[in-house]
C-alpha positions in Angstrom: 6.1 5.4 0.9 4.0 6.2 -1.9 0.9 6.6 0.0 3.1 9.2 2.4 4.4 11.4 0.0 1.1 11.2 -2.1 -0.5 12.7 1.3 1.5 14.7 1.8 1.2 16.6 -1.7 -2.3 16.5 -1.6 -2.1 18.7 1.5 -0.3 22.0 -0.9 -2.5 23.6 -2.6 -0.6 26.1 -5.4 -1.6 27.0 -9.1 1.5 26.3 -10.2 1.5 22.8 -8.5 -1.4 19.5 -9.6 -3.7 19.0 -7.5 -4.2 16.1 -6.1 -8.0 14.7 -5.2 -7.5 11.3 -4.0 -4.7 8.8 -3.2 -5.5 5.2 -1.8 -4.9 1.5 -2.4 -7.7 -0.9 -4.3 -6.7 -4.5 -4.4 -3.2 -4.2 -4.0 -2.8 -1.6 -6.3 -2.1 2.0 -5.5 -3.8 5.2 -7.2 -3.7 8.9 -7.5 -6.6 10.9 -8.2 -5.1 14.5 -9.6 -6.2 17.3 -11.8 -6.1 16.7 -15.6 -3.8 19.8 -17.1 -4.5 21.0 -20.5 -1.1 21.3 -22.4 1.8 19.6 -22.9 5.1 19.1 -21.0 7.6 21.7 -21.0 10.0 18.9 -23.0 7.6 18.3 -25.8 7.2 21.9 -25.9 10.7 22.2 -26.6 10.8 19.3 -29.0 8.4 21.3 -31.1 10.2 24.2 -31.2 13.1 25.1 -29.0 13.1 28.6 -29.6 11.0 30.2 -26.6 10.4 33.8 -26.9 12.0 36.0 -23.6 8.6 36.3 -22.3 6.9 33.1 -22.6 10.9 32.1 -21.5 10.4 34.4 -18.2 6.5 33.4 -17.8 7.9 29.4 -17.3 10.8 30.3 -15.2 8.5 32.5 -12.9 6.0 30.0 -12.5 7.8 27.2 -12.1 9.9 29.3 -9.3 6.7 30.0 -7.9 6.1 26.1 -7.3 9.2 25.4 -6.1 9.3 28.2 -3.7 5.5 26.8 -2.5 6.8 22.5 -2.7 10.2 24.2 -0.3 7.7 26.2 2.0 5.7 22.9 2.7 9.1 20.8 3.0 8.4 18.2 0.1 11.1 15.9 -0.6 13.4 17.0 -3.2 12.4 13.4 -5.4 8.8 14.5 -5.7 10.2 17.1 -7.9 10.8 16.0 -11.5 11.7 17.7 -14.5 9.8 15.3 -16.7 6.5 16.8 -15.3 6.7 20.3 -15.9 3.8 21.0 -18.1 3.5 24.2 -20.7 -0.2 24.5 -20.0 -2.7 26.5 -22.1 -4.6 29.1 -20.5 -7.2 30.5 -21.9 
């Protein structure tokens, strides 16, 4: 199952979704190859300081609509979507 649903979100391609390079299995053990995000989560973001400003409040909510709305399109199952790995990440 891993391997499936691995596949099957390294077929989406999105900016406001990881990319994923590689997924396999190497003695037993299975792997994901994905982008490496600069940043942190959005909950240590909020640990640091839980007062977001309206627009940085609006920039998340729009972007991580924006994934969502690409992850529906492509008919990923609802568990590949986690909260915990929302990431606040520094553009520059």
């Amino acid at each position: 199952r891993f391997l499936q649903e691995a596949q099957l979100a390294a077929s989406l391609t999105n900016d406001h979704i990881v990319t994923i390079y590689q997924v396999g299995e190497v003695d037993d053990t299975l792997f994901i190859v994905m982008e490496l995000l600069r940043g942190e989560s959005l909950e240590t973001r909020l640990a640091r300081d839980a007062s977001l400003s309206l627009a940085e409040s609006l920039r998340i909510a729009r972007e991580v609509a924006e994934g969502l709305a690409a992850a529906a399109e492509a008919a990923w199952p609802r568990q590949m979507v986690a909260t915990s790995f929302l990431m606040n990440c520094i553009v520059s």
